[in-house]
N, C-alpha and C positions, 0 to 999 in steps of 0.2 A: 810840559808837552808842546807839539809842536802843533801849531792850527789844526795838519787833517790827523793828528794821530787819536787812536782808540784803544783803551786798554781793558781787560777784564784781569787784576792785579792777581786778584787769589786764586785765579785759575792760572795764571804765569803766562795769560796770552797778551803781548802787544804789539797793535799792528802799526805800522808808520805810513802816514801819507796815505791816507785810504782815498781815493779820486770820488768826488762828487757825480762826475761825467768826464765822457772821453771824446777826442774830435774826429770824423770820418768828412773825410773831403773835407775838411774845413768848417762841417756843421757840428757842434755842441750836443750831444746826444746825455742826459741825464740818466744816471743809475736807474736813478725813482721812477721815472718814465717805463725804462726797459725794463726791470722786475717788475711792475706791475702787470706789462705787456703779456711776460712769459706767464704770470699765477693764470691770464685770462686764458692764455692760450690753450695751457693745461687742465684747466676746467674746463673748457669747452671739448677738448678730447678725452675727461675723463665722460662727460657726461656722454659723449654718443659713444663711447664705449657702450656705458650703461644701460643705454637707449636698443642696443642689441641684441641684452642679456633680458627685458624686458616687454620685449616686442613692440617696442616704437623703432617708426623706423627715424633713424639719425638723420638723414635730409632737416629732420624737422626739428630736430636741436639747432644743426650750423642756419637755421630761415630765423628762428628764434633771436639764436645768439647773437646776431647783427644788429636788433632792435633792443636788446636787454642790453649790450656792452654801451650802445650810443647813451642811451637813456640812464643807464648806472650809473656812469660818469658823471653827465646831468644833474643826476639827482644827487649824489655824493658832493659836488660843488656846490649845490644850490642850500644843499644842509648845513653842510659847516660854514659858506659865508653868511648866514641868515642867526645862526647863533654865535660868532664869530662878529657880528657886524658894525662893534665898537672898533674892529680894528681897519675894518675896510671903507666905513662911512665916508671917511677923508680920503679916500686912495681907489675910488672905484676901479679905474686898468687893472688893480691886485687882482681882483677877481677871477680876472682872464687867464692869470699867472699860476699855472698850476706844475712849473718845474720844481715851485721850491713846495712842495705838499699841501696841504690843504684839501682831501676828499676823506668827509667820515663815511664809511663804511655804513653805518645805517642810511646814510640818504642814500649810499649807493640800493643796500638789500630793498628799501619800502620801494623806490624805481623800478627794480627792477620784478618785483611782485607783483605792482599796477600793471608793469609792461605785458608778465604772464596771463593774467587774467584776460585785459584785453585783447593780446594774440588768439589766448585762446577760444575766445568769443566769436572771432572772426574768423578763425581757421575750423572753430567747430571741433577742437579737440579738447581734449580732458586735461585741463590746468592742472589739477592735483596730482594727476601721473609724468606730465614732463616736469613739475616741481620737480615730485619724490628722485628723477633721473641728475636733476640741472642741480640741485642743493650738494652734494658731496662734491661736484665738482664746483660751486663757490665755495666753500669752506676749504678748501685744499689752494682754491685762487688767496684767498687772505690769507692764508697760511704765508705762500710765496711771497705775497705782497708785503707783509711786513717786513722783509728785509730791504724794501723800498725806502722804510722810514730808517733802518739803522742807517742805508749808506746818507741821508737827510740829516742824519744825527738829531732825529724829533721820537717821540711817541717814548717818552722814559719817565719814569715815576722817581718818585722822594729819596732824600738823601738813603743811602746804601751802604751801609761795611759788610755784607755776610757776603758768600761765597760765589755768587753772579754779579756780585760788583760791577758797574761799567763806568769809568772814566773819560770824561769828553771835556776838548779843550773849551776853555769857556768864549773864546771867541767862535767857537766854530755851532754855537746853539743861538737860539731865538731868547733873545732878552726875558721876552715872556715867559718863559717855560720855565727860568727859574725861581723857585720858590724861596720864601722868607728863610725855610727850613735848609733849603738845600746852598744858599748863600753861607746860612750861620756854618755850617761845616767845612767850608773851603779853607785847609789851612793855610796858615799866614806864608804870604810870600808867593804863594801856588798860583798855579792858574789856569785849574782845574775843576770841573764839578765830579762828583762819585753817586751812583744814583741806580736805582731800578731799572732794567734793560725789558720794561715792560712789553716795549715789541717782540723780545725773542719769546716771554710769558705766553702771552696772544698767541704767538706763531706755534710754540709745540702744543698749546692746547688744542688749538682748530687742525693741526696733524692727531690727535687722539678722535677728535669727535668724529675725524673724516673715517678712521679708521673702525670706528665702533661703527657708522653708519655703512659700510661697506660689509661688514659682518653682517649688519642685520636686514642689510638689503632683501636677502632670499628670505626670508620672513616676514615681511611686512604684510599684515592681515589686511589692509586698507591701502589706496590710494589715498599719498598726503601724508601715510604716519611717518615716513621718511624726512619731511616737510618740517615737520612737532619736532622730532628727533635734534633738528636742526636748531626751532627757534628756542628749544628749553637747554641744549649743550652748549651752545653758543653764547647764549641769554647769562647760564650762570657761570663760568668764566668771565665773558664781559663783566657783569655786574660786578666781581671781586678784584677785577687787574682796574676796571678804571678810580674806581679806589685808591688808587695808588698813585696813578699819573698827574703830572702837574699839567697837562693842555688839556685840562677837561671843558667841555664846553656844556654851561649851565643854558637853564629856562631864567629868560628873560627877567631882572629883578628879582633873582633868589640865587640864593647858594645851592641848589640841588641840579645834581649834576642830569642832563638830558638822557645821554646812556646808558646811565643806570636806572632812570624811572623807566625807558623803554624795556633791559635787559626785564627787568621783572615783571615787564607786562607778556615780553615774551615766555616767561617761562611759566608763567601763569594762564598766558591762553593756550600753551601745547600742553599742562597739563590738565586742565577742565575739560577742553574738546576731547582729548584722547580718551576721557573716560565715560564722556558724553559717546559717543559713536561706539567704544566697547559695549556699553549696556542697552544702547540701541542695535548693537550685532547680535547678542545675544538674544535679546527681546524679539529678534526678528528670528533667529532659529527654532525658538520656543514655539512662536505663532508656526510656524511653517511645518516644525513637526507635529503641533498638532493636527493642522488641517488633513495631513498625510495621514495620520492616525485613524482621523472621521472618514477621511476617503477609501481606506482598507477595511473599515465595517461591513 
């Protein structure tokens, strides 16, 4: 294979020379940069969509989304070089370095959660309902954004022969990322890795959750459950693709990987709350029609 080429063999797709980034005026603009741009873009306009169908008025998404995009970013860098930070100790500038990838997506989401609360603290408005509005439209932003990491050629899991195969030359990956497993398979003479295309995994799952959350939008009994919806669809996908990926970034002095103890703390606090607050909705109809009851004697 040739440096930028990319193949998925048993599907009979191969691409040649797939460009990392393009030049305008003479500036260097990175793929990964711009797809991640456009996921933000498109969340941010699916969610004042949303914010319409809703009754918030969307002024107050685009006042949001200014303070949630700076501070995602933030927090998405500050995650992964902090778990990451055998590889940055010696190279602090990397840090700065964010053309060639390096934002986990959980440091981005817990950012930008702190950010909601506190806006909303300030603005005086109901966090739980600009969530339930701003959540389909980030899970539709990762969606997009994964094909940030294929044109990166990062975010792929363990050696691969079945039918999503992806082929990538082995100059054109991060040292680190290949595994002991996925080395023993390279055959002789090659000079290629074959491996889990676990970004595109990611990618059509968070297109399923967006869509089931768009369904169940006009139904949501609560402010927030759109919010649950989120961190338990998202929760249990992560939990099963990182699995599989060789750039997993563990807790400190163990082999357990980070996004997976969080994946299941997520999917474990949306589904305790959500049936904390059903039987507390209940409990409250109960009380209420009784009172009505005593009040009609």
């Amino acid at each position: 294979m040739n440096a930028g080429d990319i193949a998925f063999p048993n599907l009979g797709i191969y691409l040649e020379n797939v460009p990392r980034h393009f030049t305008v005026f003479g500036f260097e603009i990175a793929f990964y940069g711009l797809i991640i741009g456009i996921g933000i873009i498109a969340g941010i306009l699916t969610a004042a969509c949303l914010a319409k169908r809703t009754g918030l008025d969307p002024e107050v998404i685009w006042d949001f989304a200014v303070y949630a995009v700076i501070f995602s970013i933030i927090g998405a860098r500050i995650y992964y070089v902090v778990f990451a930070w055998d590889f940055y100790k010696d190279n602090l500038l990397g840090i700065f370095n964010i053309r060639k990838g390096g934002l986990a997506i959980y440091g981005g989401v817990i950012a930008a959660f702190i950010t909601l609360f506190v806006y909303s603290k300030l603005k005086k408005k109901n966090p739980f309902h600009i969530g339930d509005v701003c959540v389909p439209g980030l899970i539709l932003g990762q969606a997009i954004g994964r094909w940030g990491n294929f044109m990166n050629r990062e975010v792929f899991g363990e050696y691969y022969d079945g039918l999503f195969s992806m082929q990538l030359p082995v100059e054109a990956v991060r040292a680190r990322d290949i595994s002991e497993n996925i080395a023993a398979h390279i055959p002789e003479g090659a000079n290629y890795i074959q491996v889990h295309p676990t970004f595109l995994y990611e990618s059509v799952w968070c297109l399923v959750v967006f869509v089931l959350m768009l369904l169940y939008m006009k139904r949501r009994r609560f402010n927030g459950e759109i919010c649950l919806l989120y961190f338990a669809g998202y929760g249990m996908g992560r939990f099963v693709i990182e699995g599989i990926r060789t750039d997993t970034l563990f807790i400190p002095g163990t082999t357990i990987a980070v996004s997976q103890v969080l994946s299941l703390l997520m999917v474990l606090f949306a589904a305790i709350t959500d049936v904390i607050v059903r039987v507390r909705m209940r409990q409250g109809k109960t009380e209420a029609k009784q009172v009505e009851q005593e009040q009609s004697k």
